[in-house]
N, C-alpha and C positions, 0 to 999 in steps of 0.2 A: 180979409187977407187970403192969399191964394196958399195952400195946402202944398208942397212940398208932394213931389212924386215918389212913391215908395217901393220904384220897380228902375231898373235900369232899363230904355227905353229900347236901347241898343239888343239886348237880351232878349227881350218880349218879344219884337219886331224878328229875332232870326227863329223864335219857337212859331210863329205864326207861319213866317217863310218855311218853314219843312215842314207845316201840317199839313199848309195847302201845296205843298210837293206832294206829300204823300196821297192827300187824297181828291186832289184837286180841290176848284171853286165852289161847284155844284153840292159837292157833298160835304163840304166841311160847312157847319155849321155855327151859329154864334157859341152857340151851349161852350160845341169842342174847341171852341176857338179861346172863350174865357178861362175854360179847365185848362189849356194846354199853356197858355203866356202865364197862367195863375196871377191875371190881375180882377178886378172889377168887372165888372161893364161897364157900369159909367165910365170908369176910369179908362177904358178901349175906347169908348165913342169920345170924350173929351182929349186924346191923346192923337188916338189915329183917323177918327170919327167913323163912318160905319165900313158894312166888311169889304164892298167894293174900295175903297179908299184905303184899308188896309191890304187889303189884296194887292192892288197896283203898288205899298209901298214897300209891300214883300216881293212883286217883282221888281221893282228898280235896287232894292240890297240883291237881289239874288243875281240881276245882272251885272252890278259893280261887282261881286263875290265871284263871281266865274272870268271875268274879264281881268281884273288882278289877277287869279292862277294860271290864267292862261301868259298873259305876260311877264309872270316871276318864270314861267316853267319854259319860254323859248327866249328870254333876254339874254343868255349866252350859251347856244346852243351854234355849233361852228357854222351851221350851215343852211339855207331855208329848206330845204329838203327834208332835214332835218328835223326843223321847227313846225312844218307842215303832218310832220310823222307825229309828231310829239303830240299837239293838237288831239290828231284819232285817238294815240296811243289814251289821251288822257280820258276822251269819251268810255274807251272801254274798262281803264280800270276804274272809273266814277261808278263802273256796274258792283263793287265791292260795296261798297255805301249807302244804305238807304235814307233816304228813299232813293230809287233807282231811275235811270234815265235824268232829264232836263226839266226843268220848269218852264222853260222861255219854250220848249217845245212838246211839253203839255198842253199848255195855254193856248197856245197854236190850234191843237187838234181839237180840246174844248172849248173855247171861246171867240178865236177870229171871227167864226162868221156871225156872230152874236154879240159881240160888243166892242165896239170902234177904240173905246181908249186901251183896251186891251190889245187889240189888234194892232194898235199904232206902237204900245210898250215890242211887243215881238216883231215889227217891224224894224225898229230904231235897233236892235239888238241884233236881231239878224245883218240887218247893214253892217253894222261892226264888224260881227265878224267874215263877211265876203268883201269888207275890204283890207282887211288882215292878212285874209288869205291873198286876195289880190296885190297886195303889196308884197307878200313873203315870194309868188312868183314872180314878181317883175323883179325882184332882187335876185332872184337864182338865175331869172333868164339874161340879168348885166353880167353875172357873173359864170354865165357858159353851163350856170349848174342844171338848169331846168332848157328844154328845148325850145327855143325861140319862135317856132315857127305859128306856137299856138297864143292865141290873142289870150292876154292876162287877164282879161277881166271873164272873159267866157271860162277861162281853166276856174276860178275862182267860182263861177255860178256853178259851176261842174263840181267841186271840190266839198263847197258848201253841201250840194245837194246831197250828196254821200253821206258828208259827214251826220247830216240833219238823220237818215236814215240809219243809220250805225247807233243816234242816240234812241231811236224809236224802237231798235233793235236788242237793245242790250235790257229793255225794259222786261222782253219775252224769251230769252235764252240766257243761260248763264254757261254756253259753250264756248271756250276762250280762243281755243282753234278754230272755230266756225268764226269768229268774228277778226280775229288777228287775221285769217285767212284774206277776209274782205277787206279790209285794210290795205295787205297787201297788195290784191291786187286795183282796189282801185287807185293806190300810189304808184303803180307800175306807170300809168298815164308822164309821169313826171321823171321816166328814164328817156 
């Protein structure tokens, strides 16, 4: 008979997810990884099975986890402008929180070019949000609020890029004017 699981899975899996935030893939190891969820080993390898497999399962909570706040936090916000502010504004105050910076662009700078299903998790996630963003300009540009003249999908690879930057950003300064600075002015684009 199968044994009854004696950890909440849900639990384990977000202690996993901010280890290897904190200290990436490379470096977080089984040891810290069974010390940190406080379950087994075996009980990791028959749950989540090894650390690649957990890793990908702590990015995919960590992308659902960002992508819900990002859509609780601009679902009724008057304006895309707005929503697009909001967006940054959120990158910078995530700098309060550690671990600091993103995960989805961690993984980015450590793993893309080393391993494909990783590389394809930050793909799929990045797409998200440069169509987020492209969707929130082509709604400002129906609505007179954002300037028409620039193609929606380009403002959004533009938009993204920034923003990607600002998270990589806030990983090495904790200067709030230096970074609200940068914000504003790469939202100036969208007067």
């Amino acid at each position: 008979m199968a044994r009854n699981k004696e950890f909440d899975v849900d639990t384990v899996l977000r202690k996993a997810m901010h280890l290897f935030w904190s200290q990436g893939y490379e470096k977080t190891s089984m040891k810290d990884l069974v010390e940190a969820m406080g379950v087994h080993k075996r009980s990791m390898y028959d749950t989540f099975g090894d650390k690649h497999a957990l890793f990908m399962q702590a990015l995919e909570r960590y992308g659902e986890m960002v992508g819900a706040s990002i859509e609780a936090r601009i679902q009724d916000l008057p304006s895309a402008k707005r929503a697009i502010r909001s967006i940054f504004e959120m990158a910078i105050s995530e700098s309060d929180v550690r671990p600091q910076g993103c995960l989805i662009v961690n993984t980015a700078c450590e793993l893309a070019l080393l391993d494909t299903e990783a590389a394809a998790k930050v793909n799929e996630v990045f797409a998200k949000t440069e169509r987020l963003l492209c969707e929130l300009v082509a709604h400002g540009q129906r609505t007179g609020e954002i300037p028409a003249h620039y193609d929606a999908a380009k403002l959004s690879y533009y938009l993204f890029n920034s923003l990607t930057g600002l998270r990589v950003l806030v990983k090495t300064t904790d200067n709030r004017e230096k970074l609200e600075s940068i914000v504003d002015l790469t939202l100036a684009i969208l007067d």
